[in-house]
N, C-alpha and C positions, 0 to 999 in steps of 0.2 A: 328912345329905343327904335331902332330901322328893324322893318319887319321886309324880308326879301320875298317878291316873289316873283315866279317865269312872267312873262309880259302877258299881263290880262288886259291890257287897255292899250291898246296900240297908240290912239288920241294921246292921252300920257306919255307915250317913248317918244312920241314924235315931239310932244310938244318940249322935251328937257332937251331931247337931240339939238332941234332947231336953237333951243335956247344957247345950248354949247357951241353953237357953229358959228354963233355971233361975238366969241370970245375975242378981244382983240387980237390980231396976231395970228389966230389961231384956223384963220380961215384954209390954208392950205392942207390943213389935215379932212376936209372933206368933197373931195374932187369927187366922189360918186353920191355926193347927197341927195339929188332929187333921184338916182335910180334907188336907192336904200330907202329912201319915205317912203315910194310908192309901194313896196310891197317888204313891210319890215318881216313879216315871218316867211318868206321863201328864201331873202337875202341874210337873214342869219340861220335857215334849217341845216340842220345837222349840228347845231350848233349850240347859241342859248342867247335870248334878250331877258338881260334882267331889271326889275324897278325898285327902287327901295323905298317904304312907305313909313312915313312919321305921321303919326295918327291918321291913318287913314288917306293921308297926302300925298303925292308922287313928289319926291325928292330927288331922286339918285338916279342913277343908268348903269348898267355896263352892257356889253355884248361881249361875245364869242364866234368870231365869224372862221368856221371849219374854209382851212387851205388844202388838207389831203383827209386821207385815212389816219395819221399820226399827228397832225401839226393842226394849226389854229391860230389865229391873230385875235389878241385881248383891243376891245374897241368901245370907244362913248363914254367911258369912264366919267361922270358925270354927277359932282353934286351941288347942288343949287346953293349960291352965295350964302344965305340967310341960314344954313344946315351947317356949312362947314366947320372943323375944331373939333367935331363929337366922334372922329374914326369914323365914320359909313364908308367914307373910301375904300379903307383897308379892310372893314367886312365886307362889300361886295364885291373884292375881287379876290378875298381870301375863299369865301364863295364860290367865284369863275373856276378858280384854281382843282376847287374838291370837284366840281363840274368838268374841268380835264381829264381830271385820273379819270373818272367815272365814263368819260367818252375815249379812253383810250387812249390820247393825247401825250407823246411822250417829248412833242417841241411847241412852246406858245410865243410867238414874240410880237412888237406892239410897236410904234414909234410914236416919237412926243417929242416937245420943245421946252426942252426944260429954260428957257429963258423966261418963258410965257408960262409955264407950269413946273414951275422948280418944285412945289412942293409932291405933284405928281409923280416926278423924276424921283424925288428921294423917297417914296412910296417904292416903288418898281423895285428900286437896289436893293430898300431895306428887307422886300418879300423875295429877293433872289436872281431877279433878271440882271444880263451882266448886258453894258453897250458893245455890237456887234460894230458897230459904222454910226458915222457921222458925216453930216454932209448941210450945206446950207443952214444952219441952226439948227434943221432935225437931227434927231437920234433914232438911230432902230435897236432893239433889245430883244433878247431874247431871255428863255428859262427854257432848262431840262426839268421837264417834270417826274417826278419821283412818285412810284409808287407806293 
């Protein structure tokens, strides 16, 4: 059972962050990391970091990094090897998502590599994001969020 909550332990976000940036392949998705460790609640305010806990464990990640007044980029998507198979993916950003409506959010989009994260990729279509561009192996994506 993942128990979601807004980020109480920053040590924690950082440490699944870090863990995910060592993804193979996957390094180009974090070209502002060491400005984002250094201060994770002013660089997602307005926004949202969330952690998922299995027993009391930090498992999971996601973020909410606010682009305007209406828009937002879903970000960190993140759950630890040894967790995967049980959906926490798609409960924390099923999560992100209710955290949109609620911030007004009427565009969220995200980019990934689905070569490197295919299962992530069919995640994203199956909750509604459609691919916007493509370009170098990445994908960017968007969703109309509905009230």
């Amino acid at each position: 059972m993942l128990e979601i909550r807004d980020c109480d332990n920053y040590d924690a976000a950082k440490e699944l962050i870090v863990e995910y940036s060592k993804i193979k392949g996957a390094e180009s998705c974090f070209v502002s990391l060491d400005k984002e460790l250094a201060d994770l609640g002013s660089f997602y305010e307005g926004g949202a970091l969330l952690i998922g806990y299995e027993q009391g464990i930090p498992v999971a990640t996601v973020a909410l990094k606010r682009l305007g007044d209406t828009s937002a980029e879903v970000k960190r998507l993140y759950v630890k090897p040894e967790c995967r198979g049980k959906g926490y993916a798609r409960i924390l950003l099923e999560e992100l998502l209710s955290r949109c409506k609620k911030l007004g959010c009427k565009e969220v989009t995200l980019t990934t590599k689905p070569d490197i994260m295919g299962i992530a990729h069919a995640l994203y279509k199956k909750v509604g994001f459609e691919e916007s561009e493509r370009s170098g192996g990445t994908v960017s994506m968007k969703l109309v969020v509905e009230k």
